[in-house]
Z-matrix of the N, CA and C atoms (Angstrom, degrees):
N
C 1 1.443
C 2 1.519 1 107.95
N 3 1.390 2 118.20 1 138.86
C 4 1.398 3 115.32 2 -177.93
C 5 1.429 4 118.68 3 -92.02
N 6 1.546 5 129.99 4 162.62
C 7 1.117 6 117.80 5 149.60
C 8 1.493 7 141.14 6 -21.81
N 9 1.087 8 128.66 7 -60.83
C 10 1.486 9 150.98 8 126.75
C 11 1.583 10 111.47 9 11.45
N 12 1.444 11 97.67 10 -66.36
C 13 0.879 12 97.91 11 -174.60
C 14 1.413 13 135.87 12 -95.22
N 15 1.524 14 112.05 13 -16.18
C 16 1.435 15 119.30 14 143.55
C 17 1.477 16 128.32 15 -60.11
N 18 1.274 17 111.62 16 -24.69
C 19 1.415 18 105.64 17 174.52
C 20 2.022 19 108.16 18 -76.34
N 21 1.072 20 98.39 19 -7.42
C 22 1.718 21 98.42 20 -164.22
C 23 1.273 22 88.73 21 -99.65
N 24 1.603 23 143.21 22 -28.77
C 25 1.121 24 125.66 23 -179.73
C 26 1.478 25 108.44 24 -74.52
N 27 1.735 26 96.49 25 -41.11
C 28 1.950 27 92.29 26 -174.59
C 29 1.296 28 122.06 27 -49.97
N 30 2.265 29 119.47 28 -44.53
C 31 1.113 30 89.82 29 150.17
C 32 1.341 31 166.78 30 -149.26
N 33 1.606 32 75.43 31 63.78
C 34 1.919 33 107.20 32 145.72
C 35 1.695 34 110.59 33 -26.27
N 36 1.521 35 99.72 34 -73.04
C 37 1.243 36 107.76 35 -163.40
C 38 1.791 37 126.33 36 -70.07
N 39 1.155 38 92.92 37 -46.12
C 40 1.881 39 113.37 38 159.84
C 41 0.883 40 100.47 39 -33.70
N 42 1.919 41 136.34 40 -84.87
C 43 1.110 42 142.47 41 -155.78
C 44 1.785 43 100.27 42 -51.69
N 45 1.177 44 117.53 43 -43.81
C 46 1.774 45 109.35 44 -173.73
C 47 1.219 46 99.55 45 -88.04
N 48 1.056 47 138.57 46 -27.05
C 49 1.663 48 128.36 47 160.86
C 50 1.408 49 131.88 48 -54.48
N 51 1.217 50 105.38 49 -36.85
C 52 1.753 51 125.41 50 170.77
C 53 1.827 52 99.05 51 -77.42
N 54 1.142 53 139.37 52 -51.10
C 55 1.174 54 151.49 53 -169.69
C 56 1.510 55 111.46 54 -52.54
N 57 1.552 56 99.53 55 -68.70
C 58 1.314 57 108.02 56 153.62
C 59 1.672 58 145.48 57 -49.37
N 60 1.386 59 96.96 58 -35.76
C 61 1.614 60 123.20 59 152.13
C 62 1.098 61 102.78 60 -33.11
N 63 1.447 62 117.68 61 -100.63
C 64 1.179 63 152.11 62 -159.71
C 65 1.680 64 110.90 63 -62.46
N 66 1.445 65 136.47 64 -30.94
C 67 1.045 66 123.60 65 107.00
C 68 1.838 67 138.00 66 28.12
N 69 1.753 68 85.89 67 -111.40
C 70 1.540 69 75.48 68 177.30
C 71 0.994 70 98.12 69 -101.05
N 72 1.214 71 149.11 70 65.61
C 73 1.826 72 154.17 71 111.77
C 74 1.514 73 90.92 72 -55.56
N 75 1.260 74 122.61 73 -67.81
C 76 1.553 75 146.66 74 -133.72
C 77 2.120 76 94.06 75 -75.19
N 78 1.224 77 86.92 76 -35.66
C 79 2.219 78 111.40 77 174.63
C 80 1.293 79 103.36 78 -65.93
N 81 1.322 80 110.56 79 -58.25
C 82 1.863 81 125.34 80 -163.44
C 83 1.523 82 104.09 81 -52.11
N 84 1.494 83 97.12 82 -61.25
C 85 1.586 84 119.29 83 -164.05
C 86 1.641 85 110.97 84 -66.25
N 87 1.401 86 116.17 85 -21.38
C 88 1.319 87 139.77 86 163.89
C 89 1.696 88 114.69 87 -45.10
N 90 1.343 89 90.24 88 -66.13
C 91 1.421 90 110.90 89 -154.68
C 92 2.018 91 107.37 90 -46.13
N 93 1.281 92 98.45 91 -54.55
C 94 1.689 93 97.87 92 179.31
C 95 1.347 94 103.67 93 -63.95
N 96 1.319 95 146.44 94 -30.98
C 97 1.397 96 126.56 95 161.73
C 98 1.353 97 134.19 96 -49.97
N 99 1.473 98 78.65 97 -42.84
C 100 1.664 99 68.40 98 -178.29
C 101 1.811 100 122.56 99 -81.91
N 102 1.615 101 105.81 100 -25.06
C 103 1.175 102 108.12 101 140.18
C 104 1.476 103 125.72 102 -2.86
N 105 1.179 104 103.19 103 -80.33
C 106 1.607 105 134.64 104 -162.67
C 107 1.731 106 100.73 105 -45.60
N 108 1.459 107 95.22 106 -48.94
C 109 1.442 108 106.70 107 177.14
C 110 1.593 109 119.21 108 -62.01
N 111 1.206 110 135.64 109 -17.15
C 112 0.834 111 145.41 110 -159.77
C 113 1.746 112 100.29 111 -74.85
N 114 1.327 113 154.07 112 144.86
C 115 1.446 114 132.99 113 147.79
C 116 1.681 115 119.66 114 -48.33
N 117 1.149 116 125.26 115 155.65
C 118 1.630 117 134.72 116 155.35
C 119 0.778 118 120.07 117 -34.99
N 120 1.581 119 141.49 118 -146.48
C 121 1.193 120 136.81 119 -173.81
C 122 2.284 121 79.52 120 -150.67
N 123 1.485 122 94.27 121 -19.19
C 124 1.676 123 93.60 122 165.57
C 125 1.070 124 92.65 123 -75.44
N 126 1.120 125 123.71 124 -92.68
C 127 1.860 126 136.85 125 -154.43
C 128 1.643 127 91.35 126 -21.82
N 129 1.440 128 108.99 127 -51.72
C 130 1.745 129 110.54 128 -162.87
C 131 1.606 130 101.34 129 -54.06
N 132 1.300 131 130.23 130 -39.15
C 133 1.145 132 143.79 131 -166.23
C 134 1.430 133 114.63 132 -60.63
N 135 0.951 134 107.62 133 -35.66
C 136 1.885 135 132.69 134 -129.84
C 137 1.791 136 77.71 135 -115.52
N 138 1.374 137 148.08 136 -31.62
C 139 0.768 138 140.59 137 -175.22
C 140 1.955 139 135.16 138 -156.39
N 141 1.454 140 102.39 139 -0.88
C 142 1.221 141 125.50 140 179.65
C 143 1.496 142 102.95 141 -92.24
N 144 1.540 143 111.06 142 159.56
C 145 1.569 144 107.39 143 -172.42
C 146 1.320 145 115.69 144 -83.22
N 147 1.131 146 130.38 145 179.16
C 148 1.369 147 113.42 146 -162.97
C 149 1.894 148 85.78 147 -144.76
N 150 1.525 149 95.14 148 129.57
C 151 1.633 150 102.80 149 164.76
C 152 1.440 151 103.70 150 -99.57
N 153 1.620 152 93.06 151 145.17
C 154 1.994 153 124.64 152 171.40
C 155 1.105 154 111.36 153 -113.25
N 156 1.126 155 140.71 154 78.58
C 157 1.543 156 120.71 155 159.49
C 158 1.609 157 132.42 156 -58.66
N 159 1.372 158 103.99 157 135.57
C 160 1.696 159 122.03 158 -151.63
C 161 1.781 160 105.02 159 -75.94
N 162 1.785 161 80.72 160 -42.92
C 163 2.058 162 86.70 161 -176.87
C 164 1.338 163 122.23 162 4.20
N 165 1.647 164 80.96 163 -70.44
C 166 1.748 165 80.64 164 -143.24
C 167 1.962 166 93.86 165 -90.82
N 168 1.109 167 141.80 166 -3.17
C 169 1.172 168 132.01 167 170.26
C 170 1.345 169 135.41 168 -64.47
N 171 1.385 170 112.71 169 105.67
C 172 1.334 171 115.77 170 -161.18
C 173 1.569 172 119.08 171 -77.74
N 174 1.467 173 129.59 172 162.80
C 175 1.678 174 116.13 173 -162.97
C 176 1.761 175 101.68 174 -76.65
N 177 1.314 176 111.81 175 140.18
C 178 1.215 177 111.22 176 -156.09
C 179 1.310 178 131.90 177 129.13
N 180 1.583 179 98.05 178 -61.49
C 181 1.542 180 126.74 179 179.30
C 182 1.482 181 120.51 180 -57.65
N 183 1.473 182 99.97 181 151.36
C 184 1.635 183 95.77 182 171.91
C 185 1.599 184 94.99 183 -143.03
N 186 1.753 185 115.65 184 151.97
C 187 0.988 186 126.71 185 154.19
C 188 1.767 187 125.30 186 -102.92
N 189 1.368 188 120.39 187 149.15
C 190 1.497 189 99.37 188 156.52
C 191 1.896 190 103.76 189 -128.12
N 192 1.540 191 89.31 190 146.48
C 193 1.304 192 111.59 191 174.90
C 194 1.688 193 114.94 192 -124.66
N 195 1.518 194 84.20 193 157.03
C 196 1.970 195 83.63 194 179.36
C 197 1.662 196 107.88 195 -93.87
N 198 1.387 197 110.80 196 154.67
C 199 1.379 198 116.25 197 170.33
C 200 1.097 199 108.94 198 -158.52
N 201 1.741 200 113.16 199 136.04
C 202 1.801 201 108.47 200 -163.21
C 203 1.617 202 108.61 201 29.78
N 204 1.000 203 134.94 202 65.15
C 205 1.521 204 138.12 203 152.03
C 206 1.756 205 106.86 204 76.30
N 207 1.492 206 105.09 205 -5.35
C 208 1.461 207 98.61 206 -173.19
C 209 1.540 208 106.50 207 -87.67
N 210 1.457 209 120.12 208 170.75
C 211 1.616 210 124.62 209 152.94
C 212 1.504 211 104.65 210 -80.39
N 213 1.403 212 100.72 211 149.54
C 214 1.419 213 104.74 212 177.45
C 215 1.957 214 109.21 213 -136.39
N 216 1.018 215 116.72 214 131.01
C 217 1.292 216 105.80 215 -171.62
C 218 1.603 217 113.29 216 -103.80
N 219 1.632 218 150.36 217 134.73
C 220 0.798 219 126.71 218 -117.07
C 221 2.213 220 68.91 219 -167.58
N 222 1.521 221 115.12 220 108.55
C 223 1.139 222 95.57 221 -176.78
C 224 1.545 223 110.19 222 -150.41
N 225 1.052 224 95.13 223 139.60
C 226 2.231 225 98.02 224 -169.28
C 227 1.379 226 99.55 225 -111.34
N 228 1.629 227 88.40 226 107.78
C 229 1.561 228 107.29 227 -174.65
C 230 1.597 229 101.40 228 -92.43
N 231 1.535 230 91.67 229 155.01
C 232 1.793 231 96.19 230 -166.63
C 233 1.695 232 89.61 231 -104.74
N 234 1.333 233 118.45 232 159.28
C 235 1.295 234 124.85 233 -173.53
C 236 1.291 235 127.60 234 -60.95
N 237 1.268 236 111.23 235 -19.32
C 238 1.728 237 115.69 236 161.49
C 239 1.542 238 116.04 237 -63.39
N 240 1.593 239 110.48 238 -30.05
C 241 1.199 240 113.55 239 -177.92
C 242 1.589 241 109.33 240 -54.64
N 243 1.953 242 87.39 241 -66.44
C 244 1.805 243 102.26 242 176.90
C 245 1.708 244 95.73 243 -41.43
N 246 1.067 245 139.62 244 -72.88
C 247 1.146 246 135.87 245 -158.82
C 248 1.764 247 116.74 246 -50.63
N 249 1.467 248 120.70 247 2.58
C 250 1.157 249 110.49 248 172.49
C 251 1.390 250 110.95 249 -135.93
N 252 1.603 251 107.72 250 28.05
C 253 1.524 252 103.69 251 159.47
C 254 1.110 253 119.42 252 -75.73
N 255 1.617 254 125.68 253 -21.25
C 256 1.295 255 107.06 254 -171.70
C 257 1.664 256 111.84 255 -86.40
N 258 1.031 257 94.74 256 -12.87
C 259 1.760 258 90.57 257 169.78
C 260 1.184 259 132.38 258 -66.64
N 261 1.839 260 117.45 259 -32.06
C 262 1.375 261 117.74 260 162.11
C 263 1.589 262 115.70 261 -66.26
N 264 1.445 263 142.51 262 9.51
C 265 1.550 264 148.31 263 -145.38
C 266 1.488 265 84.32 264 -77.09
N 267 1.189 266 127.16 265 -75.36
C 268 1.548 267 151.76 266 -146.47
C 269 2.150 268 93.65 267 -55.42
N 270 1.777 269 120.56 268 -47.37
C 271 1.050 270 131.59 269 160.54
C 272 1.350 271 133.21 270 -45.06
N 273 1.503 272 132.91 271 -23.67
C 274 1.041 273 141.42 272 -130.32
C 275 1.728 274 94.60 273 -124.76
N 276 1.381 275 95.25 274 154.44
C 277 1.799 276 105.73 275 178.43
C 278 1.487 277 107.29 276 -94.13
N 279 1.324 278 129.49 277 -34.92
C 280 1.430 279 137.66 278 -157.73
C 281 1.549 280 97.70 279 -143.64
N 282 1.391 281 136.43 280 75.05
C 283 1.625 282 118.13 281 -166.76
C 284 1.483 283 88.40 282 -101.43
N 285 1.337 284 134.44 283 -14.43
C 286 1.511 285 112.81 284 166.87
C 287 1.439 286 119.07 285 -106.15
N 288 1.329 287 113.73 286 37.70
C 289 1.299 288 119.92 287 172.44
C 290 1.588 289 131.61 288 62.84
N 291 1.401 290 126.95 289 8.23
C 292 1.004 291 150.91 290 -133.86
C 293 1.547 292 112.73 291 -86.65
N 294 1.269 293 104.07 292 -17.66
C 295 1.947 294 131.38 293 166.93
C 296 1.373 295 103.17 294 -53.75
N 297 1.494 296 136.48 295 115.09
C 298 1.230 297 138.79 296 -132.53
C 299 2.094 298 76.11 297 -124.98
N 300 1.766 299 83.35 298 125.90
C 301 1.979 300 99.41 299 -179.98
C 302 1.353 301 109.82 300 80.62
N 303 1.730 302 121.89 301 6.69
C 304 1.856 303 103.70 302 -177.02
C 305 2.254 304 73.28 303 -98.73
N 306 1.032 305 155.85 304 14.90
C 307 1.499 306 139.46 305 169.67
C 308 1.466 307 93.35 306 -156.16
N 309 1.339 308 111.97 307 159.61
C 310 1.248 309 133.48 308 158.67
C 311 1.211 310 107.21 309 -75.55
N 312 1.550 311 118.99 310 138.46
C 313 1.976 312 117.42 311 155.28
C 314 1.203 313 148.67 312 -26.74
N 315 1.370 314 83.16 313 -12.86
C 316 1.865 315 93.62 314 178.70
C 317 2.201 316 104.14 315 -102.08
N 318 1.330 317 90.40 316 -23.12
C 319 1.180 318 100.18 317 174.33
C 320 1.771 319 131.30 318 -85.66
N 321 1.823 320 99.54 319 1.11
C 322 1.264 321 94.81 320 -169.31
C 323 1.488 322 101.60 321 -112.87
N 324 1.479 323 90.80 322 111.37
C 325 1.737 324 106.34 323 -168.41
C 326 1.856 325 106.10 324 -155.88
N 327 0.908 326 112.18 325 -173.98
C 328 2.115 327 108.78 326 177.09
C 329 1.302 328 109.06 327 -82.86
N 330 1.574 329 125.88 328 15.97
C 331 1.680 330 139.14 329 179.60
C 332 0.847 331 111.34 330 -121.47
N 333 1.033 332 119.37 331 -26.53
C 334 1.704 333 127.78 332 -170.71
C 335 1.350 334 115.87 333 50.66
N 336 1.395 335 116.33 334 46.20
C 337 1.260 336 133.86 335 -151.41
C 338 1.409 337 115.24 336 -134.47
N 339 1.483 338 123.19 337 162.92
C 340 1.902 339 117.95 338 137.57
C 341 1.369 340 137.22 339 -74.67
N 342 1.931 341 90.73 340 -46.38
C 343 1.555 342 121.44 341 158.04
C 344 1.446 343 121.52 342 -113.71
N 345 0.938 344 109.84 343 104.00
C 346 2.080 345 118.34 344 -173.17
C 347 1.358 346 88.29 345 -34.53
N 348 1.257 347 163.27 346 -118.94
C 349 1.059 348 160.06 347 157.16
C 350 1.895 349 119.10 348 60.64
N 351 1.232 350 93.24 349 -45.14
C 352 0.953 351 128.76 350 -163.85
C 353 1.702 352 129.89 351 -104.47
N 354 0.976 353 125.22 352 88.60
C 355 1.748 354 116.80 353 -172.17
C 356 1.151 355 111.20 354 -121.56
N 357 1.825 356 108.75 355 128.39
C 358 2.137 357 106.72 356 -169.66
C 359 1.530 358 71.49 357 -134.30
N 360 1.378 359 104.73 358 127.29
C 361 1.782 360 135.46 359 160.87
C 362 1.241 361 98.19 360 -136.13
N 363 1.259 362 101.57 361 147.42
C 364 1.675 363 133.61 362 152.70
C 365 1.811 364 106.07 363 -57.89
N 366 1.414 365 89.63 364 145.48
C 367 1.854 366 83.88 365 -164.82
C 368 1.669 367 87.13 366 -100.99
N 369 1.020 368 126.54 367 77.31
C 370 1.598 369 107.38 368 -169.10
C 371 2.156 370 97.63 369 -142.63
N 372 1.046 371 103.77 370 103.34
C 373 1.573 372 81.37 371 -174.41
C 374 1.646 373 122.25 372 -65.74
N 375 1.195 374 116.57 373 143.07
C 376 1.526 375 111.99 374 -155.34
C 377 1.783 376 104.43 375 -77.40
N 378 1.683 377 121.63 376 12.96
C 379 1.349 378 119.25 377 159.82
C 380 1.250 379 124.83 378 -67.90
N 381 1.288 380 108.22 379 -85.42
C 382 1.386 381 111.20 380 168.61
C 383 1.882 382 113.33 381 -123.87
N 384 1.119 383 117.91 382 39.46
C 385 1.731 384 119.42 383 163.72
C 386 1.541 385 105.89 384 98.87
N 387 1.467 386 123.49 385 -22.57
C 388 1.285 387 113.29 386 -155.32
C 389 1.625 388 104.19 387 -77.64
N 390 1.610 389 115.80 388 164.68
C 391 1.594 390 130.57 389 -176.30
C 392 1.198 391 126.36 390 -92.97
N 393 1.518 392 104.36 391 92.67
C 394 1.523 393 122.42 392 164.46
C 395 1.408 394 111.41 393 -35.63
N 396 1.514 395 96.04 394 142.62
C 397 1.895 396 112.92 395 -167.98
C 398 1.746 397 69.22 396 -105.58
N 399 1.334 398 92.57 397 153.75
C 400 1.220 399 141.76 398 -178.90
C 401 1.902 400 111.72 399 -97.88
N 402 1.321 401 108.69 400 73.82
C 403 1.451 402 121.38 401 165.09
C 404 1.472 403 149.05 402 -91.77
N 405 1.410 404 101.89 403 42.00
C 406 1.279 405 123.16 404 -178.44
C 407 1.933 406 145.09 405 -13.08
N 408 1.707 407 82.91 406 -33.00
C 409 1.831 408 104.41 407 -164.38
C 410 1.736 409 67.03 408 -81.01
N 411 1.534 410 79.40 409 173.27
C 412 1.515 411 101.50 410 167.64
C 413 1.580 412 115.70 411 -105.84
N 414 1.657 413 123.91 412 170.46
C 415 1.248 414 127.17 413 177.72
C 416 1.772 415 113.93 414 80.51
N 417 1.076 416 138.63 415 -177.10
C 418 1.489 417 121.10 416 10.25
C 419 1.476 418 94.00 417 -78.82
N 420 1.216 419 138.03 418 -26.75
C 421 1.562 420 146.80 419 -132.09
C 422 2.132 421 73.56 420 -98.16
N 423 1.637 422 108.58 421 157.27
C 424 1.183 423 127.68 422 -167.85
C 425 1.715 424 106.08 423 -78.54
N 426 1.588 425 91.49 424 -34.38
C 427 1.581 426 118.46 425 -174.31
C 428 1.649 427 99.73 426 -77.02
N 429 1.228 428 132.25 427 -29.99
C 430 1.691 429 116.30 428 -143.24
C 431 1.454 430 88.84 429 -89.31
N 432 1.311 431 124.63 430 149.17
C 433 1.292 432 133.98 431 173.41
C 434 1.693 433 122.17 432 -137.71
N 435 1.520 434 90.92 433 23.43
C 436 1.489 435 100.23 434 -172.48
C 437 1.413 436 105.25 435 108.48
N 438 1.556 437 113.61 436 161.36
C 439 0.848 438 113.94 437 163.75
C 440 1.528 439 127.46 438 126.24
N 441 1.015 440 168.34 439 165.11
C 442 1.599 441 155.39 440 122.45
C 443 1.639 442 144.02 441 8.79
N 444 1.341 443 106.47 442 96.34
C 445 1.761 444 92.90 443 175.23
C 446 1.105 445 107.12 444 -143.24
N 447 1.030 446 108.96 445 167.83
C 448 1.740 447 131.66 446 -146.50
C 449 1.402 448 103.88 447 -122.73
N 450 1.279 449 123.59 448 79.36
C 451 1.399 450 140.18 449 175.68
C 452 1.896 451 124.73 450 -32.99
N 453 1.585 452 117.37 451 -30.35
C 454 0.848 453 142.13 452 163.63
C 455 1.072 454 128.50 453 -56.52
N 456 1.680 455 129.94 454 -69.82
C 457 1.446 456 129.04 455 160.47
C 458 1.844 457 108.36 456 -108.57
N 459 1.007 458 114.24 457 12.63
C 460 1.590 459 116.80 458 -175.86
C 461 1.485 460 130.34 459 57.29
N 462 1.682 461 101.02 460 41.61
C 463 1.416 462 114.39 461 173.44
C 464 1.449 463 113.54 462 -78.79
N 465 1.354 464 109.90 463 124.57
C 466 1.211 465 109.63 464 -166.46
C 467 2.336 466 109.60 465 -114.30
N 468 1.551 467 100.88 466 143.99
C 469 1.438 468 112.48 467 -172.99
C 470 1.251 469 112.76 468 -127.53
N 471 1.279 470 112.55 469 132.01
C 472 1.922 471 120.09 470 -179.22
C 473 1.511 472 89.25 471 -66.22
N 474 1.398 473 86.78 472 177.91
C 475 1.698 474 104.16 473 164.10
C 476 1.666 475 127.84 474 -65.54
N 477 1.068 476 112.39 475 -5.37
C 478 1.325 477 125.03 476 149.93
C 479 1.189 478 145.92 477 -90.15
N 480 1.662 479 115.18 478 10.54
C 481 1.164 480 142.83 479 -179.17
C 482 1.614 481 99.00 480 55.06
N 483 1.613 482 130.26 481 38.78
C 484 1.510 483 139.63 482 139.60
C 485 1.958 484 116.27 483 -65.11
N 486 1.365 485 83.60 484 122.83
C 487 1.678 486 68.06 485 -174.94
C 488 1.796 487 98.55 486 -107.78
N 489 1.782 488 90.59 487 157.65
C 490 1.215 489 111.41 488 177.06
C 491 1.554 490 122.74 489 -40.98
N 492 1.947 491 120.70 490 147.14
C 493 1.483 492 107.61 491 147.73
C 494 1.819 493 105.41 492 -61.03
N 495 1.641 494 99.21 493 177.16
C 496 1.231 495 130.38 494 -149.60
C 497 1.402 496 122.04 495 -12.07
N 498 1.415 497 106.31 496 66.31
C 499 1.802 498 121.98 497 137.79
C 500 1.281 499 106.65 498 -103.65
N 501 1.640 500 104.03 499 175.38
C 502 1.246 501 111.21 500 -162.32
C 503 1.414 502 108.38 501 -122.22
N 504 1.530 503 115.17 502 40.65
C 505 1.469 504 140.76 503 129.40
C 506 1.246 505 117.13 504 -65.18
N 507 1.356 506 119.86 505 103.36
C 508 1.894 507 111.50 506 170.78
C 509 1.173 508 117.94 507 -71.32
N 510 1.384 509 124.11 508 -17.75
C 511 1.699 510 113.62 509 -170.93
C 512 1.671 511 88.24 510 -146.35
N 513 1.766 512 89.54 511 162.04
C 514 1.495 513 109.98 512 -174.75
C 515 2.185 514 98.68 513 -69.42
N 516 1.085 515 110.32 514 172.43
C 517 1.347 516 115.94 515 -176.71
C 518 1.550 517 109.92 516 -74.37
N 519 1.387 518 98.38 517 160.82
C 520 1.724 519 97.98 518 -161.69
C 521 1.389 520 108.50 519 -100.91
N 522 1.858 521 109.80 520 115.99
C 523 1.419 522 109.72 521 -178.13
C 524 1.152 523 104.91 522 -63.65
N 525 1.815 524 134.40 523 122.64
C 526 1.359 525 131.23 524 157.11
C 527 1.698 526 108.79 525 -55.78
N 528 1.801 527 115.01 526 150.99
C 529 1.413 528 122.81 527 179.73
C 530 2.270 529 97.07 528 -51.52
N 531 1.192 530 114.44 529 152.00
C 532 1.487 531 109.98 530 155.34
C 533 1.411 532 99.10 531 -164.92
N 534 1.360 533 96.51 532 -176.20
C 535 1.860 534 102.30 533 175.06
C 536 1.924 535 100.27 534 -178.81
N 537 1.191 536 86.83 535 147.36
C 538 1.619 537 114.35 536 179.94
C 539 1.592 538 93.85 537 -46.71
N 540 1.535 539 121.08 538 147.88
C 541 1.415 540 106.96 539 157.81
C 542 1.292 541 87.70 540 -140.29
N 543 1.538 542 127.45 541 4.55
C 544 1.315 543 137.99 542 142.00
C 545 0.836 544 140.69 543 -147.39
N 546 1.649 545 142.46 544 176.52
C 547 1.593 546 119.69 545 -169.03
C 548 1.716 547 101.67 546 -63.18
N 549 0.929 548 127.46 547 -28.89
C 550 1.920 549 131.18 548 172.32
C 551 1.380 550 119.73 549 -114.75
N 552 1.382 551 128.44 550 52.49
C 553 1.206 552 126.60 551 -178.67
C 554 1.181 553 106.36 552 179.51
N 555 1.680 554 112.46 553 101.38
C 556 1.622 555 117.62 554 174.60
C 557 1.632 556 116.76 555 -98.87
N 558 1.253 557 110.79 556 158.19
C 559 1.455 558 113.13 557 179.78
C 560 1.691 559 114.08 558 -117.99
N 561 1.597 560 101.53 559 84.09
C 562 1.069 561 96.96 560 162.51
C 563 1.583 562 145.98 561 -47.34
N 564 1.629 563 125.66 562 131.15
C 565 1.581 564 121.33 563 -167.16
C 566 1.899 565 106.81 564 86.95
N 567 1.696 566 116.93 565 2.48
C 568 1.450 567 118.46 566 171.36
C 569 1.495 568 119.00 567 -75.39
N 570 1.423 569 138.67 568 99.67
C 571 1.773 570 132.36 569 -138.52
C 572 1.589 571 86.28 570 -103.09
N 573 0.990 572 123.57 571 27.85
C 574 1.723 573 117.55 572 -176.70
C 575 1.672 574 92.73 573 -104.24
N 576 1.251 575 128.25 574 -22.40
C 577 1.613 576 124.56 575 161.00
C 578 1.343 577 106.04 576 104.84
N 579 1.565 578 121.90 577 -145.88
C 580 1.603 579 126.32 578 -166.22
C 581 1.459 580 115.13 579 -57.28
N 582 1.327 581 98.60 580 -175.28
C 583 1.597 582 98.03 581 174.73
C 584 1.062 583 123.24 582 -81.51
């Protein structure tokens, strides 16, 4: 083998060694950018949908979760509950939901729901924003049948997040968009609607 020709292999080899180098230098140095691009895990919060799983919530129960920055109340009513919405009807400002944008279409029904079973409101009272306590039992008042009140100015909500005549809530609570993505697991902020 000649001179010549060792020098042409050496650089042969250099050139794909540097190439390759430089390469994944060119990958490495990549990687945190594109990172960067990625959203937060805020931003994700603040506007990405948010899954609940139902499992483990027993009838009764309520969860709250965040979505886009709001509270969201998330609650598995047991059938006595369902069974005493219709008694608050006669109480109520809006009992068929009829306030055009406080529910989605699939939600505008005497549940305010997809699955009666099932109730996802925004925890926000529609006066001025503040967070309804969660008062489930029934009584002491002749009228209360469960349901939502607002400790602040005393706006009061059935178990369907319908709010009472004369509080100073104008509209029942606002069903956020969701949908089943299994028989126990909804995705709150999903705009494709029921299950």
């Amino acid at each position: 083998m000649s001179e010549a020709d060792v020098d042409r292999n050496r650089r042969h080899f250099l050139t794909i060694a540097t190439a390759v180098t430089g390469g994944a230098g060119i990958a490495l140095a990549a990687i945190p950018f594109l990172s960067s691009l990625k959203p937060s895990a805020r931003a994700q919060a603040l506007g990405a949908p948010v899954e609940v799983p139902l499992g483990t919530l027993e009838p009764g129960e309520m969860v709250r979760v965040l979505w886009r920055g709001k509270l969201v109340f998330v609650v598995r009513r047991s059938q006595e509950m369902l069974d005493r919405l219709g008694k608050a009807v006669d109480f109520l400002r809006d009992p068929n939901s009829e306030e055009v944008g406080m529910q989605p279409e699939y939600a505008a029904n005497e549940y305010r729901s997809v699955k009666p079973e099932y109730l996802v409101v925004e925890g926000s009272c529609t006066h001025l924003g503040c967070a309804p306590l969660a008062q489930f039992e029934v009584g002491p008042a002749e009228d209360w049948f469960g349901g939502f009140f607002c400790p602040c100015h005393g706006s009061r909500f059935d178990l369907a997040g319908r709010v009472y005549k004369g509080v100073p809530a104008p509209t029942n609570l606002r069903v956020p968009p969701y949908r089943y993505i299994q028989d126990d697991v909804i995705m709150i902020g999903a705009e494709s609607g029921g299950a």
